[in-house]
C-alpha positions in Angstrom: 39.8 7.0 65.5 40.8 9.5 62.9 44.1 8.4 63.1 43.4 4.8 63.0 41.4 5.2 60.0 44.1 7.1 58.3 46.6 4.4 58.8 44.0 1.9 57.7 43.2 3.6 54.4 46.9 3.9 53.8 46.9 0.1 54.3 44.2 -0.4 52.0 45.9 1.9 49.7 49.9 0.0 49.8 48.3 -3.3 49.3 45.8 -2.2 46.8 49.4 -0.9 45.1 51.5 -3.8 45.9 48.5 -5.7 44.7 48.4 -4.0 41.2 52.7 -3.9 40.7 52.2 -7.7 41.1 49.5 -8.3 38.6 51.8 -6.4 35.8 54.7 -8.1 36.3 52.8 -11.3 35.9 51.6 -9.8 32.8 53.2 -11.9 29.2 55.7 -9.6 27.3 54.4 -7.2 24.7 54.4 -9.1 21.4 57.1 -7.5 19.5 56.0 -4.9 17.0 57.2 -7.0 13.7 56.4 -10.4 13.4 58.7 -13.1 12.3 58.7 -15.1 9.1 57.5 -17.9 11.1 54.8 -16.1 12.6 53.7 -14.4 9.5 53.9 -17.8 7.4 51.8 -19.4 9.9 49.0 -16.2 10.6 48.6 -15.3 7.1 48.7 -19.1 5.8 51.6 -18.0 3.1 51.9 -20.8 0.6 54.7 -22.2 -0.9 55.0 -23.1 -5.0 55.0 -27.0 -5.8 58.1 -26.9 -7.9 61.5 -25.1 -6.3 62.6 -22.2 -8.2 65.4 -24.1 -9.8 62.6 -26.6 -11.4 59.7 -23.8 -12.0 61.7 -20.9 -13.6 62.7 -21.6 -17.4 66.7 -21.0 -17.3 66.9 -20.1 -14.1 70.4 -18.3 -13.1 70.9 -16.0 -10.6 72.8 -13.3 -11.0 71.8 -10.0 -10.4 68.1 -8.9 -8.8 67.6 -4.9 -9.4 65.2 -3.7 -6.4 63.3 -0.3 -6.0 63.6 0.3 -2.3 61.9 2.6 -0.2 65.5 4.4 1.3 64.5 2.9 4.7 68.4 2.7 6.3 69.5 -0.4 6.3 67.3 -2.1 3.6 69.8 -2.4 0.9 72.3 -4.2 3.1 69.8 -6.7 4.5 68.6 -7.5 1.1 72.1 -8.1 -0.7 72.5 -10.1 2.9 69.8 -12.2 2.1 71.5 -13.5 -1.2 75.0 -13.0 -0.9 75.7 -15.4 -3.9 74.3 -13.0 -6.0 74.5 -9.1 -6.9 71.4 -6.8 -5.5 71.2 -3.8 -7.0 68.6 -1.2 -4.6 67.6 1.8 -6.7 65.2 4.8 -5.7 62.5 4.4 -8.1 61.4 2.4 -11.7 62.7 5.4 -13.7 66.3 4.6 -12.2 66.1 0.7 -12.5 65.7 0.9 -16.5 69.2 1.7 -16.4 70.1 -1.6 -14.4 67.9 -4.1 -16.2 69.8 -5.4 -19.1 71.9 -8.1 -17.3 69.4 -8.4 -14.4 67.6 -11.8 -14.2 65.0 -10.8 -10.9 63.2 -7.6 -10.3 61.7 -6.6 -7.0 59.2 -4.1 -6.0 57.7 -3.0 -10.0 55.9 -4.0 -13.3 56.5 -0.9 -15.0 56.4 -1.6 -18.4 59.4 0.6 -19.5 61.7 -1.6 -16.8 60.4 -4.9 -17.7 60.5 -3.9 -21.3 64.7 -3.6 -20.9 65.0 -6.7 -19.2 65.7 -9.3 -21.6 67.1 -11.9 -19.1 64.1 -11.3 -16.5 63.5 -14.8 -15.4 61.4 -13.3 -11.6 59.7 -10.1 -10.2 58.2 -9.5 -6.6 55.5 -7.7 -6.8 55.0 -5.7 -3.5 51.4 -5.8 -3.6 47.9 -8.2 -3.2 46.5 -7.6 -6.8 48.9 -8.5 -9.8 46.8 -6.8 -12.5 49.5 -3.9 -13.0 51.8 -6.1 -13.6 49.6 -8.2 -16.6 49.7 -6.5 -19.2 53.4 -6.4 -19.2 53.7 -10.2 -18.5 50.8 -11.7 -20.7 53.2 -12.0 -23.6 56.2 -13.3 -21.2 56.0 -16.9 -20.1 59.3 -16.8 -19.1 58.6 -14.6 -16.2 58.0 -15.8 -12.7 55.9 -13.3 -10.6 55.2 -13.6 -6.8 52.9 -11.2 -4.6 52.2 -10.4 -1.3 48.5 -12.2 -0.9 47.4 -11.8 2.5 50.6 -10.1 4.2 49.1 -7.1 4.6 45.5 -8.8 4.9 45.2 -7.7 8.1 45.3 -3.8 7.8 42.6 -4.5 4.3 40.6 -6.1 7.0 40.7 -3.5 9.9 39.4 -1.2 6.7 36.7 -2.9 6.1 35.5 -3.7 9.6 36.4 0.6 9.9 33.5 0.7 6.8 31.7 -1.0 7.9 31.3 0.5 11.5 31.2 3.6 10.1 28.1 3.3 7.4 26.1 1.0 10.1 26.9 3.7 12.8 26.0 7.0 10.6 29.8 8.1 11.2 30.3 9.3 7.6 26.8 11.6 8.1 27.8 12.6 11.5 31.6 13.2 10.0 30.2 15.9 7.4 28.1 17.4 10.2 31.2 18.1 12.5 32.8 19.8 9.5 30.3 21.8 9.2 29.3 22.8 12.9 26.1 21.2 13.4 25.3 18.0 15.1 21.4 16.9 14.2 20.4 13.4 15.4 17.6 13.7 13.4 19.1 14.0 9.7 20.1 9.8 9.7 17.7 8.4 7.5 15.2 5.5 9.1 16.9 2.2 9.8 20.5 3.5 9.2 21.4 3.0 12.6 22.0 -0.7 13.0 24.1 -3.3 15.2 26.5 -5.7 14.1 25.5 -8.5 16.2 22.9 -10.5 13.9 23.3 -8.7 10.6 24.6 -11.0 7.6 28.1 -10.3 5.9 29.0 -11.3 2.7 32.5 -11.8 1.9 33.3 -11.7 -2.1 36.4 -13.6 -2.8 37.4 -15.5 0.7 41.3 -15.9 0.4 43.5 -14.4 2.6 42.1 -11.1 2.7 38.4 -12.0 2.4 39.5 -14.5 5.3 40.4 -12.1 7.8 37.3 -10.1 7.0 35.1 -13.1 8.1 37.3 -13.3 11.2 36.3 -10.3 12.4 33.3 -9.6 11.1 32.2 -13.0 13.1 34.5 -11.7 16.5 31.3 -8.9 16.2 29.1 -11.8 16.2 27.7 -10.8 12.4 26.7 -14.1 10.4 29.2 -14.5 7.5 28.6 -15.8 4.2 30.9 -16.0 1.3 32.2 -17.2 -2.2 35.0 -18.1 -3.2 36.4 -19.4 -7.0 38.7 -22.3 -5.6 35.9 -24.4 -4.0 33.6 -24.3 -0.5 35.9 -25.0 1.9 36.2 -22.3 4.5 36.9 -21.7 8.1 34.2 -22.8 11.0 33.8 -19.1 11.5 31.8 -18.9 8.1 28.6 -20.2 7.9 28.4 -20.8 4.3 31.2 -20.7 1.2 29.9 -20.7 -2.2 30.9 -20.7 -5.4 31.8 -17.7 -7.5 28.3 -18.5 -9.8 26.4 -18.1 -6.1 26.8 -15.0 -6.0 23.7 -13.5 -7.5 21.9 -15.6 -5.2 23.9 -15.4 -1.9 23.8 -11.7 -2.2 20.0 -11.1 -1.4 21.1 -12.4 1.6 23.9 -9.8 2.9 23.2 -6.5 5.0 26.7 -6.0 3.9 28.3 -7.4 0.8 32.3 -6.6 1.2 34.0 -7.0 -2.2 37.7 -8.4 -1.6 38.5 -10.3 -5.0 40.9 -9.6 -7.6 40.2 -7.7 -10.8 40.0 -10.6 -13.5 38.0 -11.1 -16.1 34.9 -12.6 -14.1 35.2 -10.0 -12.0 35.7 -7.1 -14.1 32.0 -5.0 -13.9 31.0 -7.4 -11.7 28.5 -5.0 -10.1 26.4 -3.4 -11.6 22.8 -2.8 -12.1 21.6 -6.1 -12.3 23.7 -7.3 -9.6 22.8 -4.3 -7.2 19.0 -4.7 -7.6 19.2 -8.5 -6.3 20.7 -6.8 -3.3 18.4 -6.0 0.4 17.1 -2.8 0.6 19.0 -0.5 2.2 22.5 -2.8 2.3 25.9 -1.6 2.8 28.4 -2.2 -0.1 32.0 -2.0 0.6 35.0 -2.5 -2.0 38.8 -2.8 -1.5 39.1 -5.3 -4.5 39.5 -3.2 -7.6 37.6 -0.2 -8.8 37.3 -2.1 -12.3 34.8 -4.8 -10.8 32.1 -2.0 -10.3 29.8 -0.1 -12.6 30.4 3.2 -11.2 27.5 4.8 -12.7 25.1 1.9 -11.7 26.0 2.0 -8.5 26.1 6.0 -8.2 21.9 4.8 -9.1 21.2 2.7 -7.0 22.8 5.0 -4.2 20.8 7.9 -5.6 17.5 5.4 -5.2 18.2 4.2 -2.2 18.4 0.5 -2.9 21.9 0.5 -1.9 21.8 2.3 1.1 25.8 3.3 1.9 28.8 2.5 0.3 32.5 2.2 1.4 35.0 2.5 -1.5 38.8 2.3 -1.3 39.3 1.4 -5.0 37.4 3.1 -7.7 37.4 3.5 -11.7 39.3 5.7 -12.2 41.9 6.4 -9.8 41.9 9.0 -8.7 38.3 9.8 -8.9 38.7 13.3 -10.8 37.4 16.3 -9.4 33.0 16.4 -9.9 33.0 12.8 -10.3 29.1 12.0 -8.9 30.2 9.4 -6.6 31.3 12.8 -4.2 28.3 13.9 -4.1 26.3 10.9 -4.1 24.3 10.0 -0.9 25.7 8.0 2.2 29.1 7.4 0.7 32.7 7.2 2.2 35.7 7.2 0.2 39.4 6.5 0.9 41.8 6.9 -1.2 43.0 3.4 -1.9 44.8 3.6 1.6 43.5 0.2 2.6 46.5 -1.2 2.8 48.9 1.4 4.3 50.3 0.6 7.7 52.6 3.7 8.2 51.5 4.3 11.1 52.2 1.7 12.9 56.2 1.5 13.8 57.4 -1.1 11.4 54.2 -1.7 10.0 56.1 -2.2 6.4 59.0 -4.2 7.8 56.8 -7.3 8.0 56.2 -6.9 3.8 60.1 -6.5 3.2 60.6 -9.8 5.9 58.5 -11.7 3.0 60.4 -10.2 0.3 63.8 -10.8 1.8 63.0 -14.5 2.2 61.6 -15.0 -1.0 64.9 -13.5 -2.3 67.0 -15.4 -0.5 64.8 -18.5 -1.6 65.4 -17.2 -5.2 68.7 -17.1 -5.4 69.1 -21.0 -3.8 66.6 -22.2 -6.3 63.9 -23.3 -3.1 60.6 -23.1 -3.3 58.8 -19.6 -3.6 56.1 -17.7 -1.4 52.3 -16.4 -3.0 53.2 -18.0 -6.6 50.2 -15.8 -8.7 49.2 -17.4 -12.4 48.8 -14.3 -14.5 46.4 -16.0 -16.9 44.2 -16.5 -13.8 44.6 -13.1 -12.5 45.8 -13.6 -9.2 
């Protein structure tokens, strides 16, 4: 019998293998680690400017676009490759491109004011990030300057941030964090009705465009309700229950358990939140910012942590930046800070490659005069 039941088991055990090698080679390929233009275009809803680039740009000519790279091998070529009518110039940083700009007509990757400042034929610049306002006061006086972004190509590491925040402030993590550090673990020192579950608790989304967007996504996959505004209109995806406009805000905010600030610094939004704005807020809500430090009252918000009315906060962006050393939002109560890292996909093999796909394209659409990706209207901020 012994032996019998040996050869059994081992039975049990090669099909039980067999079983399992069959299941993973039915498994789909591994989505490749960089996504396509296609599939970036068609995820992150990329939109395309009315006018081509030959109509929109005033004395539009191509020549030469000066770019500060990141030295990753390889980028320079691929770039010039992209629009081979034209020269690309790939330099290691703004200082270095000042010496480039007097015949250059496009500018990739800076707004420094010193670089735009010696460009006299700059017709275009790429700006390599969500939020344009570096790159406004340079251009508020220059009409003749075309500026792109990268709205909602990097949306979705903003978003994992938030959700990260958010888990973290609901969960006690930041508490619990400090506690580590310090050798001690005590259950008892999270304050009543910190510890909450997503499921059923109410997030507002400040700003719903492409980052704000993926927010609700996934603040919704966690079975949250999700509210927002928005400045362009209330339309919005099913997965948001309500979209309101910007002037709703006030009163959609005494709804949230979380309010999650996305929207770009502009001139509505610029101390957006302050005391007045944080006392319509529950009792006890989480605020969370990776917008702009600019659109929050530090100090009032430092009060109404210090009170309790805002019970945690999340900050990626503050005012200033960096915070300098004693600032009181370090020692402030049930805070977490990052240092506007929001963004940053590093980590992640060829987490950046998917931004430079974006830029490549929309240099190669440059230089043929077709229609441009994430056109931003500096007057409107964004």
């Amino acid at each position: 019998m012994t032996g019998f039941a040996s050869r059994v088991g081992l039975g049990v055990v090669l099909m039980a293998t067999a079983s399992a090698a069959g299941a993973q080679a039915s498994l789909p390929p591994a989505a490749p680690i960089v996504r396509d233009l296609a599939t970036i275009v068609q995820e992150e809803g990329l939109s395309e400017s009315e006018r081509p680039a030959r109509e929109l740009i005033s004395g539009w000519k191509p020549r030469k676009v000066v770019v500060v790279g990141d030295g990753a091998p390889g980028r320079a070529e691929a770039l010039q490759a992209a629009a081979p009518g034209i020269e690309v110039v790939t330099v290691r940083s703004s200082t270095e491109a000042v010496a480039h700009m007097a015949d250059a007509d496009g500018l990739i990757n800076s707004c420094s004011p010193a670089v735009i400042k010696a460009a006299r034929n700059l017709r275009w610049i790429q700006h390599m990030g969500a939020g344009i306002d570096p790159c406004i006061p340079s251009l508020r006086d220059r009409k003749d300057i075309t500026l792109t972004n990268l709205q909602s190509v990097n949306s979705n590491a903003l978003s994992d941030h938030v959700m990260a925040m958010t888990l973290a402030m609901m969960r006690g993590l930041d508490i619990y964090a400090r506690q580590t550090r310090d050798g001690r673990l005590d259950r008892t020192a999270i304050p009543e009705g910190r510890m909450k579950q997503l499921r059923g608790q109410t997030m507002l989304v400040v700003g719903l465009g492409g980052i704000g967007t993926d927010v609700a996504r996934k603040a919704h996959a966690f079975g949250m309700r999700v509210i927002a505004t928005r400045n362009s209109g209330r339309e919005g995806p099913d997965f948001v229950d309500y979209v309101g406009l910007a002037d709703e805000l006030p009163n959609l905010i005494a709804q949230a358990d979380v309010v999650a600030m996305t929207a770009p610094l502009t001139p509505a939004t610029t101390d957006l939140f302050n005391k007045a704005m944080f006392d319509r807020m529950k009792d006890g809500a989480i605020f969370l910012n990776i917008g702009r430090g600019g659109s929050v009252v530090q100090e009032d918000l430092v009060a109404a942590l210090q009170s309790g009315k805002v019970g945690g906060a999340g900050l990626d962006v503050t005012d200033p930046e960096p915070l300098p050393a004693g600032h009181p939002l370090f020692t402030a109560p049930n805070v977490l800070l990052t240092p506007h890292i929001g963004g940053d996909t590093s980590g992640t093999p060829g987490g950046r490659e998917e931004s430079w796909v974006v830029v490549a394209e929309n240099l190669r659409r440059y230089a043929a005069g077709e229609r441009l990706y994430n056109l931003t209207d500096v007057a409107r901020g964004y």
